[in-house]
Every structure is written in structure tokens, then in C-alpha cells.
BAVEX-784301 format. One record per residue: residue number from 1; x negated, y, z of N, C-alpha, C, O, CB in turn; chain. Coordinates in pm, whole numbers. Each point is the difference from the previous one (the first is absolute). Glycine has a CB too. Layout:
BEGIN
+-----+--------+--------+--------+--------+--------+--------+--------+--------+--------+--------+--------+--------+--------+--------+--------+-------+
|  nr |    npx |    npy |    npz |   capx |   capy |   capz |    cpx |    cpy |    cpz |    opx |    opy |    opz |   cbpx |   cbpy |   cbpz | kette |
+-----+--------+--------+--------+--------+--------+--------+--------+--------+--------+--------+--------+--------+--------+--------+--------+-------+
| NUM |      X |      Y |      Z |      X |      Y |      Z |      X |      Y |      Z |      X |      Y |      Z |      X |      Y |      Z |     A |
...
+-----+--------+--------+--------+--------+--------+--------+--------+--------+--------+--------+--------+--------+--------+--------+--------+-------+
//
This chain:
BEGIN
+-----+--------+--------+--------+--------+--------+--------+--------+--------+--------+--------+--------+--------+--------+--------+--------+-------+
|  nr |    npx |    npy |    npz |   capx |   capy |   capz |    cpx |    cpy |    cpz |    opx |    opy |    opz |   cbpx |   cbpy |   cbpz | kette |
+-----+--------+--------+--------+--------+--------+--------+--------+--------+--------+--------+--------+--------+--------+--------+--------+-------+
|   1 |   -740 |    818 |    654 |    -42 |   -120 |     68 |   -139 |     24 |     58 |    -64 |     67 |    -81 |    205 |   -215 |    -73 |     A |
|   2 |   -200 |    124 |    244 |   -114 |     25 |     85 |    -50 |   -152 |    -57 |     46 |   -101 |    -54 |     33 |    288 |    299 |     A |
|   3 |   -222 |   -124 |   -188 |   -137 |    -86 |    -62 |    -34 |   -148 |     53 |    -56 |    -97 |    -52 |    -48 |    332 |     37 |     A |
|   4 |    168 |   -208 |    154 |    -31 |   -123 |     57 |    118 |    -95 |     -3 |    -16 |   -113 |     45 |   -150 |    228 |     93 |     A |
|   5 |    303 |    -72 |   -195 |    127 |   -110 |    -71 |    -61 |      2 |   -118 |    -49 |   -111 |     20 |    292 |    159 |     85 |     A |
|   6 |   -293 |    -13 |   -238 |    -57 |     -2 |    -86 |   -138 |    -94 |      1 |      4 |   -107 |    -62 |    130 |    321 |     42 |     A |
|   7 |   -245 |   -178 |     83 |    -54 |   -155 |     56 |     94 |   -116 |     11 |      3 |    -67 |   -103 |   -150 |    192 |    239 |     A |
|   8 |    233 |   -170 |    -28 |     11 |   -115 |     17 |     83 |    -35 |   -102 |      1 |   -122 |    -18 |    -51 |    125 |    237 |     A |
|   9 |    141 |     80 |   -313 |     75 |    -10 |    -73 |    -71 |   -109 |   -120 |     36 |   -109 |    -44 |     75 |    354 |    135 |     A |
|  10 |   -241 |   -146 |   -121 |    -97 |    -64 |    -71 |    -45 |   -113 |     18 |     25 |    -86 |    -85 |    -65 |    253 |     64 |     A |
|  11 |    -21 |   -194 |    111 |    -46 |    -95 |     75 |     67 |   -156 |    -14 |    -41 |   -100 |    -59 |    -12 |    312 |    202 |     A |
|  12 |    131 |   -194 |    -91 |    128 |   -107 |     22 |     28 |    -35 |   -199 |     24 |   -116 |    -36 |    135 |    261 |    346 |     A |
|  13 |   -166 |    -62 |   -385 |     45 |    -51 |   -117 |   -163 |    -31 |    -66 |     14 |    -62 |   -105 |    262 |    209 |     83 |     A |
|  14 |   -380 |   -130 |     44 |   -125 |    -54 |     30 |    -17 |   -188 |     29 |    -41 |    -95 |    -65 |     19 |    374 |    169 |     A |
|  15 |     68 |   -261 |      1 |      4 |    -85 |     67 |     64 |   -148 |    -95 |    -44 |   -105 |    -48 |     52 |    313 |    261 |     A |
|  16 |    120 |   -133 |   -200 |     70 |   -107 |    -70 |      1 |     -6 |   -119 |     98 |    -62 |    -42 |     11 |     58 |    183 |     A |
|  17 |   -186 |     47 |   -229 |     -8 |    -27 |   -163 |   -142 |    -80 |    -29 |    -38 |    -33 |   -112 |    182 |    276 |     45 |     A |
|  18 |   -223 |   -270 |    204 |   -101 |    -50 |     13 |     40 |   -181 |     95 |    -76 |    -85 |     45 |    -57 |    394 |    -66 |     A |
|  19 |    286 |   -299 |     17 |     -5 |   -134 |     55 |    -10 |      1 |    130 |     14 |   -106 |     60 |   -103 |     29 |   -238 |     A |
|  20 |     59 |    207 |    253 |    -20 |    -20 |    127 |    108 |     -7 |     98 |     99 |     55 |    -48 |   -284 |     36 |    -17 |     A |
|  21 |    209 |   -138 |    184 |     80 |      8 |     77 |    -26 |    154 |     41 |   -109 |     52 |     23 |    128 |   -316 |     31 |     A |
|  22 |    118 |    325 |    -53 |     39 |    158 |     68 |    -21 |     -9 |    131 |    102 |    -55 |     44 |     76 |    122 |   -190 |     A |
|  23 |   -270 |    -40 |    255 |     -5 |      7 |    148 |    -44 |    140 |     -2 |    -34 |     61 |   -100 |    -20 |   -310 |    185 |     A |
|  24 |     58 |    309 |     75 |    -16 |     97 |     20 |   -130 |     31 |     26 |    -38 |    117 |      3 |    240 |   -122 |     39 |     A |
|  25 |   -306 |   -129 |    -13 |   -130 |     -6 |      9 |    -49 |     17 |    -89 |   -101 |     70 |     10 |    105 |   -171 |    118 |     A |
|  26 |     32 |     51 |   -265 |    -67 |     31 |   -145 |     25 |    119 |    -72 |    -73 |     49 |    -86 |     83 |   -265 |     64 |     A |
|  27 |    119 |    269 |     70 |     21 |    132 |    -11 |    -96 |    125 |     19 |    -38 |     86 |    -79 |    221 |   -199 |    131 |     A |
|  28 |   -215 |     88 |    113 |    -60 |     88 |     69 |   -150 |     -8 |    -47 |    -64 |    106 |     -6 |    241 |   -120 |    199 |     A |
|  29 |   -244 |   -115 |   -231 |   -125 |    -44 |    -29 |    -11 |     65 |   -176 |   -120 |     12 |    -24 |    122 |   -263 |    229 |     A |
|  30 |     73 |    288 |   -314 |     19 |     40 |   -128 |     -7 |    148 |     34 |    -75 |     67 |    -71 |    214 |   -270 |    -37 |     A |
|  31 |    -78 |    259 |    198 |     19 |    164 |     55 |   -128 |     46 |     29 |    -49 |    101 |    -51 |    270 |   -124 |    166 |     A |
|  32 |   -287 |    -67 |    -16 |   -107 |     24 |     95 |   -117 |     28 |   -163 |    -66 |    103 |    -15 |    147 |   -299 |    318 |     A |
|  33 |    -79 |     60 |   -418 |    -78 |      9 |    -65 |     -5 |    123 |   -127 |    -78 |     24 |    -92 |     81 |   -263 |    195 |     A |
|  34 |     98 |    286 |    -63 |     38 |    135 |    -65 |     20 |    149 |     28 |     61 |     97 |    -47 |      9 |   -264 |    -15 |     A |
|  35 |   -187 |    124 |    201 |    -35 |    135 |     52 |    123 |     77 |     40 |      0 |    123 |    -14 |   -201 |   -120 |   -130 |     A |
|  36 |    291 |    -57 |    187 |    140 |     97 |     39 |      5 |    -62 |    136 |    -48 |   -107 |     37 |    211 |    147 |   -278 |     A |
|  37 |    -71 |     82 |    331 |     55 |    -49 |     88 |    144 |     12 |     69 |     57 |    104 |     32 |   -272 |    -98 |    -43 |     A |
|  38 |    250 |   -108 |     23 |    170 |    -25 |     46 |     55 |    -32 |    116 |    -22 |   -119 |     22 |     25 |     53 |   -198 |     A |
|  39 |     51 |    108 |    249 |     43 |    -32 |    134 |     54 |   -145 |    -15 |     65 |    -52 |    -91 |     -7 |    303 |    164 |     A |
|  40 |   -108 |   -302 |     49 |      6 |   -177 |     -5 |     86 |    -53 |    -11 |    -10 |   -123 |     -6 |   -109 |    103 |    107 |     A |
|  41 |    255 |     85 |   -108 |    149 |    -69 |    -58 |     41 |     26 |    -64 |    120 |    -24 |     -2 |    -63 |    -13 |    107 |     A |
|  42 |   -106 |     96 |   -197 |      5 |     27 |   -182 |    -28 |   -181 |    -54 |     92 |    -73 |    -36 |   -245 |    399 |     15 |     A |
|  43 |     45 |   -357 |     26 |    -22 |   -144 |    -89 |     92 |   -127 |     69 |     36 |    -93 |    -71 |   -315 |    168 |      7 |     A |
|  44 |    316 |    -70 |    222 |     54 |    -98 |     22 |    192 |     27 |    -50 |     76 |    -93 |    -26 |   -315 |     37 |    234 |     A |
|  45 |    273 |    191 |   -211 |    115 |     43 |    -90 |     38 |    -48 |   -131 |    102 |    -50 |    -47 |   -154 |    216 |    156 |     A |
|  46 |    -70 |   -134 |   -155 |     23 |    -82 |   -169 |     -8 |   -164 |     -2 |     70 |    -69 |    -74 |   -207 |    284 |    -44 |     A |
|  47 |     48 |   -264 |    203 |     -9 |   -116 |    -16 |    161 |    -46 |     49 |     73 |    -66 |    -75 |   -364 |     58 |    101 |     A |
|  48 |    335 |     55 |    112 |    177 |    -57 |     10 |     78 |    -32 |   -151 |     62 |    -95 |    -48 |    -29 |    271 |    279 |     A |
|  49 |    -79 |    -16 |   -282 |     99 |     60 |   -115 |    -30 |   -132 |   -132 |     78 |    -49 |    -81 |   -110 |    383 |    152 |     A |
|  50 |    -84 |   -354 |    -51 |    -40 |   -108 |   -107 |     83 |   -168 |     50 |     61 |    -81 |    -69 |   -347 |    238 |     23 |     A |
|  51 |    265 |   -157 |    140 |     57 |   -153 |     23 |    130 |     19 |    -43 |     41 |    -77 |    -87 |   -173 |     -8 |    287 |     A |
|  52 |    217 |    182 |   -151 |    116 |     -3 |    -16 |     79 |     68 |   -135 |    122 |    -14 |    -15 |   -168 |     -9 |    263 |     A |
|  53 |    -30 |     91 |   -334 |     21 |      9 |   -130 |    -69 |    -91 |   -119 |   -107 |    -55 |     24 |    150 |    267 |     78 |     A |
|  54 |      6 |   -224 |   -202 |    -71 |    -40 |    -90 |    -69 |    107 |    -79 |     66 |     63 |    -82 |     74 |   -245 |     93 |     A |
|  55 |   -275 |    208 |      9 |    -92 |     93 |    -95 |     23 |     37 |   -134 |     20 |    109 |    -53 |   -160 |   -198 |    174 |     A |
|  56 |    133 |    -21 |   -162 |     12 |     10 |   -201 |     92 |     96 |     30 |    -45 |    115 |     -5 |     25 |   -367 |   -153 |     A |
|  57 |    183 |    237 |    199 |    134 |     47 |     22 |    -53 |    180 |     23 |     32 |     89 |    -79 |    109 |   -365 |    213 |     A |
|  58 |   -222 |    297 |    -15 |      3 |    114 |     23 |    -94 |    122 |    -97 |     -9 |    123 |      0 |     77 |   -257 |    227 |     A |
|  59 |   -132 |     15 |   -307 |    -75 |     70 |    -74 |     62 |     34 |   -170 |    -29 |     94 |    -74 |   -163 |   -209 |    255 |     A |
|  60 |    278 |      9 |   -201 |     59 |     53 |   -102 |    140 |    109 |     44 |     17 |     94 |    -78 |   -120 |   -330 |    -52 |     A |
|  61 |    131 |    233 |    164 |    126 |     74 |     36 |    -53 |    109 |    112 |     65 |     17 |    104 |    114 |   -237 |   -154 |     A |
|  62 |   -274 |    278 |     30 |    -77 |    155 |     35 |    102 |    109 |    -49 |     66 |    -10 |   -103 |   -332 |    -70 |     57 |     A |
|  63 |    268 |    154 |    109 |    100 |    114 |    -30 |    146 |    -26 |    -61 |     60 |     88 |    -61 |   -272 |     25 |     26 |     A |
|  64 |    252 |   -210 |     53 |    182 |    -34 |    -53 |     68 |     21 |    123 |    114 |    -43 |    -13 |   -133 |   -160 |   -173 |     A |
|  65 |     -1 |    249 |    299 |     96 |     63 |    139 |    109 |   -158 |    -18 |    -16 |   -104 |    -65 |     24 |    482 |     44 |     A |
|  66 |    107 |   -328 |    115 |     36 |   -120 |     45 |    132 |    -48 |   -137 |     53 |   -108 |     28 |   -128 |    176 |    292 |     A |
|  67 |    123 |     -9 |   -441 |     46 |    -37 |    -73 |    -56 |    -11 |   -115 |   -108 |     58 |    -12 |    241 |     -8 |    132 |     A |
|  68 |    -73 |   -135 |   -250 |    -61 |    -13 |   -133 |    -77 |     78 |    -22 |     39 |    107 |     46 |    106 |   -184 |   -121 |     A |
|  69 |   -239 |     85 |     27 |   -132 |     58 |   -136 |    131 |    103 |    -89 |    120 |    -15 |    -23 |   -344 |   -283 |    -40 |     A |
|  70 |    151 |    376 |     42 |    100 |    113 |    -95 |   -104 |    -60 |   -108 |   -112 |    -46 |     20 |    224 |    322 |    126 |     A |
|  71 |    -36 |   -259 |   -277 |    -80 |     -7 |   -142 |   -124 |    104 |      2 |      8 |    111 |     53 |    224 |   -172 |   -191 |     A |
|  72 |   -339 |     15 |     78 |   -139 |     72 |      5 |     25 |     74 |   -134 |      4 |    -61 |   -107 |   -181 |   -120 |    247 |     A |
|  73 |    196 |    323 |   -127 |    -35 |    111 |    -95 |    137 |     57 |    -27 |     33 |     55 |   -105 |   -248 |   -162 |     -8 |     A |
|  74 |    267 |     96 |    184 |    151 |     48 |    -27 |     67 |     69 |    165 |    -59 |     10 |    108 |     99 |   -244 |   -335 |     A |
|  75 |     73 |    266 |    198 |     82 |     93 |    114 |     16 |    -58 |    123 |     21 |     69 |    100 |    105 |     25 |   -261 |     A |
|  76 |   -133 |   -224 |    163 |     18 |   -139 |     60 |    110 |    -25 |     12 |     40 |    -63 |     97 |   -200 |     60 |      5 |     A |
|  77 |    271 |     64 |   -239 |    132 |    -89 |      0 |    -38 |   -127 |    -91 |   -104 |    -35 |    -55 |    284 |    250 |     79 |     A |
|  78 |    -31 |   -274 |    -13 |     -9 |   -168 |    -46 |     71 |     92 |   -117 |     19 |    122 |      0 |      6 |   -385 |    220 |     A |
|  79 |     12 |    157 |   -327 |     40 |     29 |   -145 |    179 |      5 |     40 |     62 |     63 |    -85 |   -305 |   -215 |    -89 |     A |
|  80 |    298 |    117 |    246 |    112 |     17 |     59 |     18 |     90 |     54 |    110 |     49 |    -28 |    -99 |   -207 |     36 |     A |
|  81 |    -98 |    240 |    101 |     13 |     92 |     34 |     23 |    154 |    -68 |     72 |     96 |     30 |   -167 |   -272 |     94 |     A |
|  82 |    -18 |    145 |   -246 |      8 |     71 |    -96 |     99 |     49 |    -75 |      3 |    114 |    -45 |   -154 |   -202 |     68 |     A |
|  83 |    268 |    -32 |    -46 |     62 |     46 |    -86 |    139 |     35 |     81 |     95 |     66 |    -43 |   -234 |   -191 |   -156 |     A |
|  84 |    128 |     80 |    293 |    127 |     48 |     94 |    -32 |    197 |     24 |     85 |     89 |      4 |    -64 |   -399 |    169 |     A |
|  85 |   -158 |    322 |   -164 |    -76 |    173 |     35 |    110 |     43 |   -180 |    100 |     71 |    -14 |   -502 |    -96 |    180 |     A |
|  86 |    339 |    -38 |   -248 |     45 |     30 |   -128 |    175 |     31 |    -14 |     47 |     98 |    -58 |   -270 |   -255 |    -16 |     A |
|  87 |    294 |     60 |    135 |    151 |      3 |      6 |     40 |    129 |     60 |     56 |     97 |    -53 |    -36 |   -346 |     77 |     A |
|  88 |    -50 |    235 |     65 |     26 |     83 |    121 |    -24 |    179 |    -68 |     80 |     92 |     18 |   -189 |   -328 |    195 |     A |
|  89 |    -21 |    245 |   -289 |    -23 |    142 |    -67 |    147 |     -8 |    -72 |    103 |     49 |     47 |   -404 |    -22 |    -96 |     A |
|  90 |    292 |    -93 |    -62 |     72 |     13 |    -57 |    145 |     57 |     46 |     45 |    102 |    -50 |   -205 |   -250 |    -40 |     A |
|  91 |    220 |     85 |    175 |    138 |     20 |    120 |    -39 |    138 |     10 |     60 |     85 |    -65 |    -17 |   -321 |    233 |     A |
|  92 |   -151 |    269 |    -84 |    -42 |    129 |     37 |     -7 |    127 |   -103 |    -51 |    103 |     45 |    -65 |   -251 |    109 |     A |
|  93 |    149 |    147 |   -249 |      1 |    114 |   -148 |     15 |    111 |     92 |     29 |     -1 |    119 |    104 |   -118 |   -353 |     A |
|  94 |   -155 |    205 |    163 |     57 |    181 |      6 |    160 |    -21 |    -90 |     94 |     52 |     60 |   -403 |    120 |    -93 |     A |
|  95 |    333 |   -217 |    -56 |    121 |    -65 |    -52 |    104 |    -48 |    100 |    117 |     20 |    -32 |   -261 |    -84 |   -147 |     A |
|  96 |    114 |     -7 |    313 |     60 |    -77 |     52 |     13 |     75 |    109 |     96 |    -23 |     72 |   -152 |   -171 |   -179 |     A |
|  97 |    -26 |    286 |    139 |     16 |     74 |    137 |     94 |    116 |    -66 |     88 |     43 |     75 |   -344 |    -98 |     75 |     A |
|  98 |    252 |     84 |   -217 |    121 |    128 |    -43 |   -130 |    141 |    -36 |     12 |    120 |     22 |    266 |   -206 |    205 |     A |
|  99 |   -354 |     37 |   -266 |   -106 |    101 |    -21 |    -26 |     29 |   -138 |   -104 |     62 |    -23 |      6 |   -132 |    221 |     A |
| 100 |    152 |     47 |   -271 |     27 |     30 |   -159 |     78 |    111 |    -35 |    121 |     -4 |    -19 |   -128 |   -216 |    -15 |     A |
| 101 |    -75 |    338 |     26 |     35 |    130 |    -24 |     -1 |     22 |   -163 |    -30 |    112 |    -41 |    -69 |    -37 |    284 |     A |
| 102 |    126 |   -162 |   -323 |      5 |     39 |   -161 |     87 |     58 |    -14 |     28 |     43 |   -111 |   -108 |   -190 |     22 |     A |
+-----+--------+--------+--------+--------+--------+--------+--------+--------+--------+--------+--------+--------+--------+--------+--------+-------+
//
């Protein structure tokens, strides 16, 4: 991610955890005060992106792509998934394939 989507990224969640209305003017004016610089349709971008999303929303659900949250610390199967992987070995033997050379 580049520095100046990372600014307004910032910025904008700045903004709004302070109560403020998301514009692209207050954007650019938080950037400016942070010694960075962003091409001038970077802050009015986010500000669209803000009216038309809900923030909280985009901020909790950071990195979940466009389906469910996989379980945190695991394979990211569900407990169903699991045991069907489990069935399925089982089916799968060296026993069952004809690979039992005793």
C-alpha cells in the first residue's frame, strides 16, 4: 500500500473517531498537517468512499476479503469441514486403495 492511500486511510479514520465529518477538505488539511504529500484526488476519493460506506464497518472487517472471517489460529476450516477432511482420509487408506502388501 503506498504512503499517500495510507495517509488518507489514516486520516479519514482520524477524522471520524473524533466526531468529525469525513470531507475531502479535512482530509487534505490532516495530510497537509502531517507533512506528506498526496495528489489532490486521493482525499476527495476517500471522502466519496466515506459517505458511501459505513467506517466502523470498514474498519472492523480489515482483511476478511469478500467472504466470512476464517477462524483466527487455525487452517481456516469450520469444525465441519474438518471432519468431513477427517472422513474422507479415512475412505482414502492404503487398505482401501489396494496398497496393503502384508
Amino acid at each position: 500500500m503506498l504512503v499517500r492511500e495510507l495517509a488518507c486511510i489514516y486520516t479519514s479514520w482520524i477524522l471520524y473517531d473524533d466526531g468529525i465529518p469525513v470531507t475531502a477538505e479535512k482530509i487534505a488539511t490532516l495530510v497537509k498537517a502531517a507533512n506528506l504529500i498526496v495528489e489532490s484526488y486521493w482525499p476527495s476519493l476517500f471522502a466519496k468512499l466515506c459517505k458511501k460506506r459505513n467506517i466502523e464497518d470498514l474498519i472492523v472487517n480489515v482483511g476478511c476479503g469478500g467472504g466470512a472471517a476464517a477462524p483466527v489460529g487455525g487452517d481456516g476450516a469450520t469444525p465441519a469441514a474438518a471432519e468431513k477432511k477427517k472422513e474422507a482420509a479415512k475412505e482414502e487408506s492404503d487398505e482401501d486403495m489396494g496398497f496393503n502388501f502384508v
